[in-house]
Legacy VTK file of the C-alpha trace (Angstrom):
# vtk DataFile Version 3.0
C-alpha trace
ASCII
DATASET POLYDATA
POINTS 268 float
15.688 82.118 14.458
14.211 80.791 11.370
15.395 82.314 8.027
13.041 83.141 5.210
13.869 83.908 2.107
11.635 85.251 -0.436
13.199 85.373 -4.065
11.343 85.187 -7.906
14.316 84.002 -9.269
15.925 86.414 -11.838
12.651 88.048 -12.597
11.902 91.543 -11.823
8.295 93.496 -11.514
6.739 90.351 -8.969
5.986 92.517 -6.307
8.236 90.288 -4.167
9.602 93.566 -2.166
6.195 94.704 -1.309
5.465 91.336 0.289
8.723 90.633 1.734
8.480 94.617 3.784
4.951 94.128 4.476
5.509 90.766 6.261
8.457 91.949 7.961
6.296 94.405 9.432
3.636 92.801 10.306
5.019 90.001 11.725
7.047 92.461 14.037
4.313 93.696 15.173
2.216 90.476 15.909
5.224 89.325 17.899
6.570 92.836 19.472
5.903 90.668 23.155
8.323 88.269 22.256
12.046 89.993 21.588
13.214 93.056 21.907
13.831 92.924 17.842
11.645 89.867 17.033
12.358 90.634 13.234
15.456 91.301 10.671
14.684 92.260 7.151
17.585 92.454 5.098
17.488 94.083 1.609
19.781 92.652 -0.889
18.458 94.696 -4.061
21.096 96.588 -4.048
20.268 97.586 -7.453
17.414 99.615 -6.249
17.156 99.892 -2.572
13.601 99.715 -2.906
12.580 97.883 0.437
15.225 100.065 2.674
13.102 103.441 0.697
10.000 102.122 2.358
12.055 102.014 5.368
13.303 105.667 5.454
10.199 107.039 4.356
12.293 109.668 2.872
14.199 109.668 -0.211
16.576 112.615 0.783
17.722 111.032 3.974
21.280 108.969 3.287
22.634 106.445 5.962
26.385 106.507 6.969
26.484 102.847 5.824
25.000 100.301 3.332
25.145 97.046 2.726
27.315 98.081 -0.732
29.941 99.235 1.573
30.064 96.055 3.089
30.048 93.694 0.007
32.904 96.229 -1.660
35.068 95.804 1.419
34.673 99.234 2.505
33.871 98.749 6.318
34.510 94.742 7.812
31.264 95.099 10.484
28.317 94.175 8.524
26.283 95.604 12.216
27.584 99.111 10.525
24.562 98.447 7.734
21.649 97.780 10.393
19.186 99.981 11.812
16.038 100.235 13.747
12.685 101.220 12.999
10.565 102.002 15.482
6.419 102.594 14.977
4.262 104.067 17.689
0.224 102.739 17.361
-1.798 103.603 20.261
-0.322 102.588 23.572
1.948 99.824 21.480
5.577 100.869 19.993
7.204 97.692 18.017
10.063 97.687 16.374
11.619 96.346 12.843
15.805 95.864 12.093
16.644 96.196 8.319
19.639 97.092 6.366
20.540 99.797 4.438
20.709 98.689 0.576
21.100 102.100 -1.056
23.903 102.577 -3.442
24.872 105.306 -6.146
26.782 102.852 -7.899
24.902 99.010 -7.512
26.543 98.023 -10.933
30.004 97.858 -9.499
28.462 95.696 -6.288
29.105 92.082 -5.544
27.461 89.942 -3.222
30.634 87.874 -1.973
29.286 84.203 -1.326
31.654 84.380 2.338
30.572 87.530 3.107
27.058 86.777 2.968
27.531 84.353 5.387
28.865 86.771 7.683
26.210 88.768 7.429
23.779 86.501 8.385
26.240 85.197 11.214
26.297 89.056 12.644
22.321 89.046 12.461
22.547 86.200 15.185
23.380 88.587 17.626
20.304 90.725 17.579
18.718 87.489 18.458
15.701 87.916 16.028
12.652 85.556 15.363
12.386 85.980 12.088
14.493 86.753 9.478
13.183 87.919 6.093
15.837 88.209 3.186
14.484 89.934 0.229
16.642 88.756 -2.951
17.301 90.995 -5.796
16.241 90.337 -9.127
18.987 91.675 -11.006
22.477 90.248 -10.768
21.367 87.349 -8.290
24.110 85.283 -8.976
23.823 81.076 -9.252
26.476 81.147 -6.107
24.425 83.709 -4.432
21.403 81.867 -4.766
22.755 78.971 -3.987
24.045 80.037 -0.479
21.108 82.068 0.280
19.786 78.549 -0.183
21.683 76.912 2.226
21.177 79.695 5.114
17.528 79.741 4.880
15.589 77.736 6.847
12.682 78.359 4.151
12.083 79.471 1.128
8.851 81.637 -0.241
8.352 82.042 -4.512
6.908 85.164 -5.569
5.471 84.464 -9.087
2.498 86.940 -11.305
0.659 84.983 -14.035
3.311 85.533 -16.921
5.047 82.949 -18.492
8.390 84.192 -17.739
7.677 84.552 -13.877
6.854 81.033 -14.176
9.806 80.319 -15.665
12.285 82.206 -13.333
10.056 80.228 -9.981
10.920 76.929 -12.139
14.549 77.110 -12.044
15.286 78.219 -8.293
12.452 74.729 -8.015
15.329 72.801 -10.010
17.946 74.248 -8.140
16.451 72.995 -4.704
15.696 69.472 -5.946
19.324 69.645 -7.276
20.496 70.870 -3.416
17.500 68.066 -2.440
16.706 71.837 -0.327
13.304 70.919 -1.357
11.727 70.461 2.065
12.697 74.339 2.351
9.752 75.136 0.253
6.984 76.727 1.480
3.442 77.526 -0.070
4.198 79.697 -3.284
2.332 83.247 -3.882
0.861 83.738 -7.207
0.923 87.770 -6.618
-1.246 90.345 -8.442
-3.589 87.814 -10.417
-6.663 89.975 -11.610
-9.667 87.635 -10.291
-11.015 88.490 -13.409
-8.736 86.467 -15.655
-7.671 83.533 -13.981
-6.648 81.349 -17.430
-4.204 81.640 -18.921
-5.070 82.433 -22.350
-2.584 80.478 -23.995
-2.503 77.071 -22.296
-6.484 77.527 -21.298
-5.115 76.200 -17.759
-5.787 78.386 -14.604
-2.660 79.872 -13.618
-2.519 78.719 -10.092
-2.496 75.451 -11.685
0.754 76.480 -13.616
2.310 77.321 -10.615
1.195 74.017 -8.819
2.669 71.956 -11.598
5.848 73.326 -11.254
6.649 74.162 -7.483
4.351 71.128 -6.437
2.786 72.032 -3.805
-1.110 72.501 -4.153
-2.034 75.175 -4.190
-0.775 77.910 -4.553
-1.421 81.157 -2.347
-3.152 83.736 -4.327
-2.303 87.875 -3.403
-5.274 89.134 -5.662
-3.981 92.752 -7.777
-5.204 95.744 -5.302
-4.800 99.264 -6.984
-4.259 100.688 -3.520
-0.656 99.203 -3.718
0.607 101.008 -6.178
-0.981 104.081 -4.590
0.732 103.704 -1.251
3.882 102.828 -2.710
3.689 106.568 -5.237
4.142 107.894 -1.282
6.740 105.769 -0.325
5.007 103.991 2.880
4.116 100.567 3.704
0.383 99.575 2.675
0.083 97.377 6.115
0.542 100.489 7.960
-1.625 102.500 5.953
-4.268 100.288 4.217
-7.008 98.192 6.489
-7.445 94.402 5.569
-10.798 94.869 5.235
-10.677 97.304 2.406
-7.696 95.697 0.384
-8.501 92.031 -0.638
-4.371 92.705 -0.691
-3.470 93.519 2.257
-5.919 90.626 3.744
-4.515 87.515 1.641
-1.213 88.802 3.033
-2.329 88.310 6.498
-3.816 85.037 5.830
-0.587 84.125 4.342
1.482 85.151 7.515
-1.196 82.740 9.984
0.276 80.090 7.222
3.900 81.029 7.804
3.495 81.601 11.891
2.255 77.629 11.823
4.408 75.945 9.707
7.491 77.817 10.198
6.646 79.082 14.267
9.099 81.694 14.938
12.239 80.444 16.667
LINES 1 269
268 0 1 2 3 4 5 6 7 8 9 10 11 12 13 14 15 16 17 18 19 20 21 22 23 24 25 26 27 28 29 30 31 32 33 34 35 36 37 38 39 40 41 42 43 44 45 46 47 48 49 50 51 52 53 54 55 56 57 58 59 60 61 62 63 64 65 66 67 68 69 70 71 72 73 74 75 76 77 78 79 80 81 82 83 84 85 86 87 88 89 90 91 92 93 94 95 96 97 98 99 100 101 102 103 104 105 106 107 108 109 110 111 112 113 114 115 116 117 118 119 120 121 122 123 124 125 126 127 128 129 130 131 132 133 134 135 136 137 138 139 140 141 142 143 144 145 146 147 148 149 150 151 152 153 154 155 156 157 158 159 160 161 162 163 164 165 166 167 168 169 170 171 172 173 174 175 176 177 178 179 180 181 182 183 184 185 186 187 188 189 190 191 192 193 194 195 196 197 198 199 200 201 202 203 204 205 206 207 208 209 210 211 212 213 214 215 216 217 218 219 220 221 222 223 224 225 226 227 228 229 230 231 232 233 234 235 236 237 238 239 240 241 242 243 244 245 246 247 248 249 250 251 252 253 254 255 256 257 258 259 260 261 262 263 264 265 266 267
């Protein structure tokens, strides 16, 4: 199974959970022939929960377990925190695994370096193709990062065209050249750049140039802003599965990204 993991660093607002859901579920789709559950996505924001929302489609509905009850020590099966989603279009149903991140209290959670790993030992035996790991902002940890690190078989950075995004991307970059993980890196995302400004006003250098000069890999993959994002996400549901590609510039560059990711990290 190959292991990616898509993380901004410590900054929030990237749009890194939108990306990381809607990949999950498109790429389950694209391979629903190939495994049972061909994909994993595993929420770690425990501080908001946002990507196992999406999930539920319903903010009322509460799961018997969570990934918090896991990382406080409350149940020793992280299985417990999986479930299935399953979508029917046309004759086709495909399915997506993803954990359960909701907690009342995500101040008072941990993510325990050893019990990540078991985690991402238990997801072995759904025998996925892919699995996504969406990082939280908030409270990621250096040891957290660092292990996430060394489990993934790549690595995606979510950055938007503010200094401080660039920032955040630049130190997980140091990080890997410190863990010489660098060969883990795959073609950054520049998300939500409005077409319409793409200098940065301040250094008078295009910002996917920024981004270039600090990742190093040329260039950068570019997830134009789309106000029918935000839209979808006011109702809780997953733009891929409501949105066409041909009417959100989006939803497309997000599907162009995926070809990327299907050929240089083939599922496995």
């Amino acid at each position: 199974m190959k292991t990616i993991l898509i993380t901004s660093g410590t900054k929030g607002g990237t749009g890194k959970t939108t990306i990381a859901v809607n990949m999950a579920v498109i790429l389950a789709y694209e391979l629903r022939s190939k495994a049972q559950y061909p994909v994993v996505l595993i929420d770690l924001g425990l501080d908001s929960g946002t990507a196992t929302l999406l999930m539920l489609g319903n903010v009322e509905e509460r799961m018997p377990y969570t990934l918090a009850d896991y990382f406080m020590g409350k149940i020793p099966d992280p299985l417990s925190t999986f479930y299935v989603k399953t979508w029917q279009i046309d004759s086709d149903t495909f399915k997506l695994v993803f954990t359960a991140s909701l907690s009342q209290y995500p101040s008072q959670v941990r993510i325990d370096r050893y019990l990540l790993r078991g985690l991402l030992n238990a997801v072995e035996a759904i025998s996925p193709l892919y699995v996504i790991i969406d990082t939280p902002a908030l409270g990621l940890s250096y040891d957290t990062l660092i292990t996430l690190l060394e489990v993934s078989t790549n690595a995606i950075l979510i950055a938007i065209p503010d200094h401080s995004s660039l920032r955040a991307v630049g130190n997980v970059v140091n990080l890997m050249r410190d863990l010489k993980a660098s060969n883990k890196l795959l073609k950054p995302i520049l998300n939500m750049l409005n077409i319409k400004y793409p200098v940065d006003a301040l250094s008078g250098y295009p910002w996917t140039k920024l981004l270039r000069d600090i990742v190093g890999i040329e260039p950068p993959h570019v997830i134009p802003y789309d106000d029918l994002f935000p839209i979808v996400r006011q109702a809780l549901e997953i733009e891929s599965l409501k949105l066409s590609f041909y009417e959100s510039p989006a939803l497309d560059s997000i599907f162009k990204y995926i070809d990327y990711l299907m050929e240089t990290a083939p599922p496995g």
